[in-house]
GUGU-405471 format. One record per residue (C-alpha): residue in one letter; x, y, z. Coordinates in steps of 0.001 Angstrom, whole numbers, padded with zeros to 6 digits, always signed. Layout:
// residues N
AXYZ/...
// end
This chain:
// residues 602
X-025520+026518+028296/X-026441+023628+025939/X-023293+021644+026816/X-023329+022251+030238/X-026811+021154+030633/X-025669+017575+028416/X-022463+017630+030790/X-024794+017514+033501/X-026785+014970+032046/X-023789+012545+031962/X-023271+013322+035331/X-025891+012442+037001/X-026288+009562+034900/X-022759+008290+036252/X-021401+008563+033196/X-018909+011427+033714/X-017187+012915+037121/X-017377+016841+037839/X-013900+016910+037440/X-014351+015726+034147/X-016904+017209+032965/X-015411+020521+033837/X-012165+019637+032468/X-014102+018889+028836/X-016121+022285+029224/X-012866+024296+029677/X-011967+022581+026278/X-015272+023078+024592/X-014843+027111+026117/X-011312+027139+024756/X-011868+025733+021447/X-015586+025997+020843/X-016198+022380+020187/X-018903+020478+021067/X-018772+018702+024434/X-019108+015000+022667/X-016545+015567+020397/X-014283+016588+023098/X-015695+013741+025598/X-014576+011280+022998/X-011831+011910+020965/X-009778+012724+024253/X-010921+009545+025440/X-012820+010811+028541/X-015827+009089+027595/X-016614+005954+024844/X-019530+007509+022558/X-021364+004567+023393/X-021788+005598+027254/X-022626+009071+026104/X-025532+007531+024024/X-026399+005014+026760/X-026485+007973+029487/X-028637+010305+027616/X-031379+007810+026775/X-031318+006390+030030/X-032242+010354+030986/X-034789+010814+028659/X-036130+007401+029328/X-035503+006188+025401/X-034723+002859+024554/X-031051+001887+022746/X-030009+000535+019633/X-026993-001298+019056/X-027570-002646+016085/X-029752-001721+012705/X-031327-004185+010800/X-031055-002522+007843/X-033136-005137+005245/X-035833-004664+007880/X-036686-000921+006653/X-039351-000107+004704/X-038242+001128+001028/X-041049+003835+001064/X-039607+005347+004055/X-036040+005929+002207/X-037889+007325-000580/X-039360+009749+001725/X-036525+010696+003116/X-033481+012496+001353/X-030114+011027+002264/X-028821+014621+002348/X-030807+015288+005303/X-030429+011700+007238/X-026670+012662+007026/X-026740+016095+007825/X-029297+015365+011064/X-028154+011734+011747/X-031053+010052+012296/X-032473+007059+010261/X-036616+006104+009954/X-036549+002467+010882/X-039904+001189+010525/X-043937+002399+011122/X-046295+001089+013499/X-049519+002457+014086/X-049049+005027+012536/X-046303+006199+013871/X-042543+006333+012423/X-039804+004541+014593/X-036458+006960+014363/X-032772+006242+015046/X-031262+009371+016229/X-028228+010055+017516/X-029034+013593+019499/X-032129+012759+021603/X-032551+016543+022984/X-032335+018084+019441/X-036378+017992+018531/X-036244+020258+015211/X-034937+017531+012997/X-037933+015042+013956/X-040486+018144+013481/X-038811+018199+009528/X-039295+014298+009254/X-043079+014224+010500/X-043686+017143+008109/X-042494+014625+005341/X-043778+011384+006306/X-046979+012692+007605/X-047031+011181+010615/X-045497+011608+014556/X-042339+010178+014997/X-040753+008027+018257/X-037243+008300+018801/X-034798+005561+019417/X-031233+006312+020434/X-028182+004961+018322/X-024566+006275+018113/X-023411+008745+015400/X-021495+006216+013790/X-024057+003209+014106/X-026357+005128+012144/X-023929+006320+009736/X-023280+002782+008643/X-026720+002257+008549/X-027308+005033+006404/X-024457+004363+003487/X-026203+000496+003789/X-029421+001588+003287/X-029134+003481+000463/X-026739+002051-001331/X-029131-001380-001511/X-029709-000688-005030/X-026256-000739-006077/X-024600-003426-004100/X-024030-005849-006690/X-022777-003535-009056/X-020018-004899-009681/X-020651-008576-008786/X-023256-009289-011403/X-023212-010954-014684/X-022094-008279-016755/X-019115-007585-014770/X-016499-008404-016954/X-018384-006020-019431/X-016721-002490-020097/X-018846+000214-017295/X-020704+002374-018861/X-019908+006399-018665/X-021085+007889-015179/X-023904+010986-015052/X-022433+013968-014515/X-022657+014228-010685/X-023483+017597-010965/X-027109+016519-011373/X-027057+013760-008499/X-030620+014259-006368/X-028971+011934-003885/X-026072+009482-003312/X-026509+006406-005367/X-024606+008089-007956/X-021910+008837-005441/X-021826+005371-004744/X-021692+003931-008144/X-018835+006284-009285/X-016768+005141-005979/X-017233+001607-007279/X-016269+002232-010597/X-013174+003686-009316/X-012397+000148-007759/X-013477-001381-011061/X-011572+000594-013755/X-008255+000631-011399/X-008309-003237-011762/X-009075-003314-015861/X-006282-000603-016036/X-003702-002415-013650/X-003623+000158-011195/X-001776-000853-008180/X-003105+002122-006073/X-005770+004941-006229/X-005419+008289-005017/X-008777+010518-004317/X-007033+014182-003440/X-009338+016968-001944/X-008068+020469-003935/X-009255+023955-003817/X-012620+023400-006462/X-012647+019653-007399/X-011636+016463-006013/X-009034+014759-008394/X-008254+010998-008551/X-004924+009838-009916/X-004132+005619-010637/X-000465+004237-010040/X+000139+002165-012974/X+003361+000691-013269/X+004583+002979-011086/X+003534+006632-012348/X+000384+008136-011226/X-001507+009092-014465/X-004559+011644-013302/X-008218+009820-014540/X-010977+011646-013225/X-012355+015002-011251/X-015807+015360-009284/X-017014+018368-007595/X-015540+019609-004320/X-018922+019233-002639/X-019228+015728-002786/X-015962+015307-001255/X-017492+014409+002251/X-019912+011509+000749/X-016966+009763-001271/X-014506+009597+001679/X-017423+008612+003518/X-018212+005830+001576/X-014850+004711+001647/X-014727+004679+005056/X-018306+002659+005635/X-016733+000069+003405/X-013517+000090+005526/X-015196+000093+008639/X-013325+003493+010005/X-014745+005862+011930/X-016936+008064+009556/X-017255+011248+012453/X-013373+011037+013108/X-011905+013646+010366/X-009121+014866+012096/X-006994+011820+012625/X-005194+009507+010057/X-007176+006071+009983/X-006345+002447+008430/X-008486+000157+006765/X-009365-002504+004775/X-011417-003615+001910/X-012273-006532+000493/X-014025-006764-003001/X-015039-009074-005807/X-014050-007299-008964/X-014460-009380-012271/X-013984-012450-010674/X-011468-012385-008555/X-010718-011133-005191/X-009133-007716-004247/X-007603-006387-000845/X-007553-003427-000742/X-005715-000956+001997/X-007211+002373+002572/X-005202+005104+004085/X-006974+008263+005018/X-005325+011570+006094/X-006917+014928+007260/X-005430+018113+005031/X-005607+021810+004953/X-008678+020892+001894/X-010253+018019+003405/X-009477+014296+004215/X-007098+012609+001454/X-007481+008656+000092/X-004836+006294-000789/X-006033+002742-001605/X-003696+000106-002278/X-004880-002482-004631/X-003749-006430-004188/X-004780-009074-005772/X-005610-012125-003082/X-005978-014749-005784/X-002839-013706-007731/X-000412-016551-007980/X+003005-015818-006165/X+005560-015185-008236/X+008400-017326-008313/X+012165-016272-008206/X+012912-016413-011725/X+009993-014807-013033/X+010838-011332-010992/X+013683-010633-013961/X+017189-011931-012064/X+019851-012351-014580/X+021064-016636-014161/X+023976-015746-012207/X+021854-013734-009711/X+019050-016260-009771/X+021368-019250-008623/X+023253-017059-005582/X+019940-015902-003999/X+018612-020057-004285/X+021641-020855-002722/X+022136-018139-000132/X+017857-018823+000680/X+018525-022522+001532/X+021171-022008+004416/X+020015-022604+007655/X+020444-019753+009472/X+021910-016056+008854/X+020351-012934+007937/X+019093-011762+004158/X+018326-008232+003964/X+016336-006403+001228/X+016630-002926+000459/X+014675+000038-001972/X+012868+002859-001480/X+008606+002345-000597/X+007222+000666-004145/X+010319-001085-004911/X+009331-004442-004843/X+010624-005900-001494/X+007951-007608+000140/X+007174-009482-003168/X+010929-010659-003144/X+010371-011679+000099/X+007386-013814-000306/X+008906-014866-003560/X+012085-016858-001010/X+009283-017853+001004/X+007495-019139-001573/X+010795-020981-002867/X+011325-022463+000447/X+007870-023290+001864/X+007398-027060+002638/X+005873-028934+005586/X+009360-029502+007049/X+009656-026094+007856/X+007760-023673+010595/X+007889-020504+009034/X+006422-016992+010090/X+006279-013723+009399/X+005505-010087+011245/X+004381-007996+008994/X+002890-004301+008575/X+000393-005133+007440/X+000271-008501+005945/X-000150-007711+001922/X-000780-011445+000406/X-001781-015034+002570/X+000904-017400+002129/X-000693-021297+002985/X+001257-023188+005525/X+003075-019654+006670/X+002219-018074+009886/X+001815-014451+009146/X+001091-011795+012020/X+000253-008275+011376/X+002128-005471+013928/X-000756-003593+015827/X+002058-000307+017249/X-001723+000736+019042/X-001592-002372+021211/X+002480-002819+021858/X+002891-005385+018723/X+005678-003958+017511/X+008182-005695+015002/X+010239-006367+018426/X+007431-007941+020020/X+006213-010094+017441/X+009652-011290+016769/X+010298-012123+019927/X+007198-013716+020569/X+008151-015808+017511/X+011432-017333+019277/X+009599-019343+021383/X+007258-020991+018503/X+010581-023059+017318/X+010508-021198+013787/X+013169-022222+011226/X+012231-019670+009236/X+011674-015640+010396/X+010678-013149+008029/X+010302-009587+010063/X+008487-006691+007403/X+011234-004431+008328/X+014102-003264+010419/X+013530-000055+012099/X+015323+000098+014679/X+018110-001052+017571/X+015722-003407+019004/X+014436-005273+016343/X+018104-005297+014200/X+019156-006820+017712/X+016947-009544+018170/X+017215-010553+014560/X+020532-011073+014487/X+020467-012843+017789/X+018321-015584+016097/X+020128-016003+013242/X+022971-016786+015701/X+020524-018916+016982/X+020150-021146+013959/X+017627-019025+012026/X+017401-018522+008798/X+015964-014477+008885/X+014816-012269+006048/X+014094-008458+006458/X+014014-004946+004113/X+015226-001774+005202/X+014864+001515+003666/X+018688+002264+001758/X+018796+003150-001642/X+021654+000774-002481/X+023239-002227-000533/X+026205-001253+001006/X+024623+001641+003282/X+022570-001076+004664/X+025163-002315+006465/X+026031+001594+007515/X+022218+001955+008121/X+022751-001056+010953/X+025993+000234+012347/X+023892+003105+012971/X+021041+001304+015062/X+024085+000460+017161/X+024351-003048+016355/X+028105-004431+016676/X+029532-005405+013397/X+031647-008692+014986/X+027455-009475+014910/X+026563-008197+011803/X+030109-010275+010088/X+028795-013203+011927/X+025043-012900+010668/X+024566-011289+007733/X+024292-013600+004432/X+023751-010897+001511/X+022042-007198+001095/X+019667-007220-002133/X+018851-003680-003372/X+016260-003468-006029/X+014098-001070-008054/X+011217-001892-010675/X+011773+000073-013806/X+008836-000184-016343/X+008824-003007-019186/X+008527-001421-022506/X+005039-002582-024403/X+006220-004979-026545/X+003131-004205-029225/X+004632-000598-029896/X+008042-000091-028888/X+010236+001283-030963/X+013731+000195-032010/X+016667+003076-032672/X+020220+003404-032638/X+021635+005251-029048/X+024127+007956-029709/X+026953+008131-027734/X+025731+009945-024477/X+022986+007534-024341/X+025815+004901-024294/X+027738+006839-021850/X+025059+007759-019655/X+024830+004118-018855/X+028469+003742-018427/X+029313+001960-021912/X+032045+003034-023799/X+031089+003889-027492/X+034624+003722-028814/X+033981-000370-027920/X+031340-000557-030838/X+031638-001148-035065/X+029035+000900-036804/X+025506+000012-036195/X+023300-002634-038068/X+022232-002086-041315/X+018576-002648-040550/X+016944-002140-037454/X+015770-005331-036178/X+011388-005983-036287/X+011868-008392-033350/X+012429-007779-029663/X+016037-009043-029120/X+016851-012338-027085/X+015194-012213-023546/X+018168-013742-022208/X+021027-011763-021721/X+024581-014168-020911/X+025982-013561-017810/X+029059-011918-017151/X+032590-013358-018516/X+034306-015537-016347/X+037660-014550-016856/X+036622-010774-016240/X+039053-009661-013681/X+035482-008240-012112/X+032806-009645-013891/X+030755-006078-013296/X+031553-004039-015380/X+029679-002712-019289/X+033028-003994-020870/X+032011-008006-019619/X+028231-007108-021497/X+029856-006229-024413/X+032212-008886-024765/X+029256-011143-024488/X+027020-009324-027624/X+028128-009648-030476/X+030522-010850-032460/X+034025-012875-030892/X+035967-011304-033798/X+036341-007539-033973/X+033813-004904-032630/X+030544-005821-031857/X+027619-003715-033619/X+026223-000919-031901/X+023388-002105-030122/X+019937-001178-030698/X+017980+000488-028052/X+014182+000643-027694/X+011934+003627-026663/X+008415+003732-025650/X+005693+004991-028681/X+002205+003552-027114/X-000933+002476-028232/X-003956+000718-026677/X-002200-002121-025311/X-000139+000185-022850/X-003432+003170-022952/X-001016+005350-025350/X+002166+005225-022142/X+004710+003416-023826/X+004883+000996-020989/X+003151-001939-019812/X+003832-003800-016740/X+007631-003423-014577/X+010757-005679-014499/X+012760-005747-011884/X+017022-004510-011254/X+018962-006105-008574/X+022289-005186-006610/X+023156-008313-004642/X+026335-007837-002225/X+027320-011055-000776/X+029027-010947+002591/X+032247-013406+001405/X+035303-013240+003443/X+036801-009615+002201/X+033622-007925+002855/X+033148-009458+006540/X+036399-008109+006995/X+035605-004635+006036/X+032596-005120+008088/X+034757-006159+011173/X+036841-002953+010268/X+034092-000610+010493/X+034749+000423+006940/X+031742+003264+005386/X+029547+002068+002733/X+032055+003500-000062/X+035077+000851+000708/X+032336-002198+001473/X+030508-001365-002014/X+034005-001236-004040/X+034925-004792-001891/X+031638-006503-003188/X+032602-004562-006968/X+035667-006621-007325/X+034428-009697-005808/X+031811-009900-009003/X+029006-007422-007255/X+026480-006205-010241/X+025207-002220-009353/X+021998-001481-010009/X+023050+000852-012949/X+025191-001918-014638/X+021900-004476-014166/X+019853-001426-015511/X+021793-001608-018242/X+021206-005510-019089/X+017786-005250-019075/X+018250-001964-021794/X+020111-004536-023749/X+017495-006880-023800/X+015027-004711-025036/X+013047-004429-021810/X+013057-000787-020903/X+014255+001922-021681/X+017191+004430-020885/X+015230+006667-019379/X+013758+004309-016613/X+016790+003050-015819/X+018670+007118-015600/X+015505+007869-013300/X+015880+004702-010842/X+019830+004384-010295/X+022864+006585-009737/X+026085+005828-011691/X+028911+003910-010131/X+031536+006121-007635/X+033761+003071-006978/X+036983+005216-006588/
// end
């Protein structure tokens, strides 16, 4: 009866049709929701109009916005946040005695009986949306600890939190979500993950690529940390049932962070991933991102042609998009009109156009990029390829005179060029267009303050395709110092220039054997927080698209016969590249085992 009676409401406000309104209360009958929630998440009615219309009913004036500095300190100290949540409703001010209230249900009078009996005095509603004085709410009482982080102590170590157990209201809740933001950029974290489970909720960093678990708080206070989150990320703080995207932007120690915040609803409540980037962190440049000299000087050349296509491929946290800015970067000057479609746009590049997609509102890869063809770029970079459309129009420009750089999703290079055969794109186009396929991985970089040297028995050396029967016995002494950080390329008269046999020849001695090389595994200590591992490096597979591999292109040959091509044309795998950086002391075996596949050439 209550709905129908608010359904009628609406309607004779104007706000909603019978048909409508019937429609909603079969939905409400069927499901046994309430009537707004249906009204608005199936888009039959903005919750704005549904405010408007029962106000206008009731004859109560709107709000549309809160000024929160405006409210009176002793009213929040009157009232417990727990029960401004729970009843959404917000004192605003008092006048005459009286105490002006934000509510968002007008017709439900209990909640404003509670408030008088704590303030001691009547109470005058004002109307405001659910989510208007949600905001309001998180502002208000989180005045106390908005500079937390800002202030002058910040680049001071953050003192242990109280156990929330004993939390009398939220500023706790809001100082341990900030410290979350804080200790994920002392510890490096590049993401933060706040997971609902069945008695606690658990939050696990991604530092250098592993998630390493840091913290627990109580299941119950599950709803008030996602809820700060999404205040901060300006999301919908009633919507739990839908995935929603955000962003964050914070000033932690100094410097400016971006963060992204993904939410999703689960079977144990709604689940938090926040990616971490660093706005003010310089761009990297090409050689810094660990490409061996031979790799380095291909990729500068292949980056200044004027037109063709440069793909990059590796599975989500590979490293692609900073490769790509990384060209960018290499390229950028004011002779060139350069932009970028991106989803979303991770780091501001000056004198680059970037353009996030927006999928909601048709701004697809598709559509940006072709939007872009008729802003005379010289330069395209599209986030990535995902399907016939976009692969089509990409090409088309580099035909154009072009110069286009993408990612797709392969775990090596040569299926990328399988991957577009599959989109349906012709390969007489892709022999024309495409310049090189990149595949990478980052593997973590051992700590240099504690790793420790050894000497690799002969499955370690076979595991990364070296042939032990190739080595004298090992050193004498193991050595104190990390070995050389450069590693020589490849031997030129190396039929392939590939393969482990072209490392070896290049360590050690030019008489006789070389000495068994010395690996390194991780130990840790406070430098790395006891992992082993601080920081990644990065392992390239670069296939170049020379004359015998646009041929097996133009034959329609599978991945298999185009990766062998590339082999004997001087193509590095990723496990042979793995293998130089284990050489040079970087990482380990292990990282490299866990991130590539061995070579099936045959």
């Amino acid at each position: 009866m209550e709905e129908r009676f608010v359904g009628e409401i609406l309607v004779r406000q104007g706000a909603l049709s019978p048909e409508r309104l019937e429609q909603a209360l079969s939905i409400v009958s069927e499901r046994g929701a309430k009537l707004k929630d249906v009204l608005t998440t199936s888009h039959m009615l903005e919750e704005a109009a549904y405010v408007e219309a029962l106000a206008r009913d009731l004859g109560l004036p709107v709000l549309t916005k809160i000024q929160v500095d405006e409210i009176p300190n002793e009213l929040i100290e009157l009232v417990p946040i727990n029960f401004a949540r729970q009843h959404k409703l917000l004192p605003l001010s008092i006048l005459n005695n009286a105490v002006r209230v934000a509510v968002s249900n007008p017709l439900d009078l209990s909640p404003l009986d509670d408030l008088r009996a704590l303030c001691g005095k009547r109470c005058e509603p004002v109307v405001a949306s659910a989510d208007l004085i949600e905001a309001a709410i998180n502002r208000v009482y989180e005045r106390k600890d908005e500079n937390a982080l800002n202030d002058e102590n910040a680049d001071a170590d953050v003192d242990e939190l109280q156990d929330l157990i004993d939390m009398t209201d939220e500023a706790p809740v809001i100082r341990w979500v900030n410290n979350l933001f804080y200790e994920a950029v002392r510890d490096r974290a590049s993401d933060i993950h706040i997971e609902p489970n069945d008695a606690e909720v658990a939050v696990r960093y991604r530092i250098d690529g592993t998630l390493y678990k840091v913290k627990t708080a109580p299941k119950a206070f599950l709803s008030s940390i996602v809820a700060r989150v999404k205040i901060e990320a300006n999301l919908n703080i009633a919507e739990k049932r839908l995935p929603q995207d955000g962003r964050i932007t914070k000033k932690i120690k100094g410097k400016l962070v971006d963060v992204r915040v993904s939410t999703i609803p689960t079977q144990r409540g709604e689940r938090i991933v926040l990616r971490l980037l660093d706005k003010e962190q310089a761009l990297l440049d090409l050689p810094a991102l660990g490409f061996s000299r031979d790799k380095l000087s291909t990729i500068e050349d292949l980056i200044a042609r004027p037109n063709g296509i440069i793909l990059v491929t590796g599975p989500t946290g590979a490293g692609k998009t900073t490769t790509l800015y990384a060209c960018l970067n290499k390229i950028n000057s004011p002779e060139l009109n350069i932009m970028t479609v991106e989803d979303p746009v991770e780091y501001e590049l000056r004198g680059i156009s970037q353009m996030p997609v927006q999928p909601k509102i048709g701004l697809t890869f598709a559509a940006g990029l072709r939007s872009f063809l008729r802003q005379d770029p010289d330069v395209i970079m599209v986030g990535e390829i995902r399907d016939h459309e976009t692969a089509e129009i990409a090409i088309h420009a580099s035909l154009t005179g072009h110069l286009v750089f993408s990612t797709l999703h392969t775990n090596d290079a040569g299926p990328a060029i399988a991957r577009l055969v599959e989109m349906d794109v012709q390969p007489f186009l892709l022999a024309s267009s495409l310049l090189a396929v990149l595949a990478q991985r980052l593997v973590r970089r051992l700590c240099p303050e504690c790793r420790q040297p050894y000497i690799p028995s002969d499955q370690d050396l076979r595991s990364l395709e070296l042939d032990a029967s190739q080595y004298g016995p090992p050193p004498a002494v193991l050595p104190g110092d990390a070995p050389s950080d450069s590693v020589p390329p490849p031997r030129k008269d190396d039929p392939q220039g590939t393969g482990p046999a072209a490392l070896l020849h290049e360590i050690g001695p030019k008489n006789g054997k070389p000495a068994r090389p010395v690996f390194y595994r991780p130990n840790g200590c406070e430098q790395c927080a006891g992992t082993g591992y601080r920081g990644r490096v990065g392992i390239y597979e670069l296939l170049v698209v020379d004359e015998p591999v646009r041929r097996e292109i133009l034959n329609n040959s599978d991945s298999k016969t185009i990766t062998r091509v590339a082999a004997e044309r001087g193509m590095i795998t990723l496990r042979v590249d793995g293998t130089r950086q284990v050489l040079a002391g970087r990482t380990s075996v292990e990282e490299v085992l866990a991130m590539t596949q061995a070579g099936d050439l045959e």
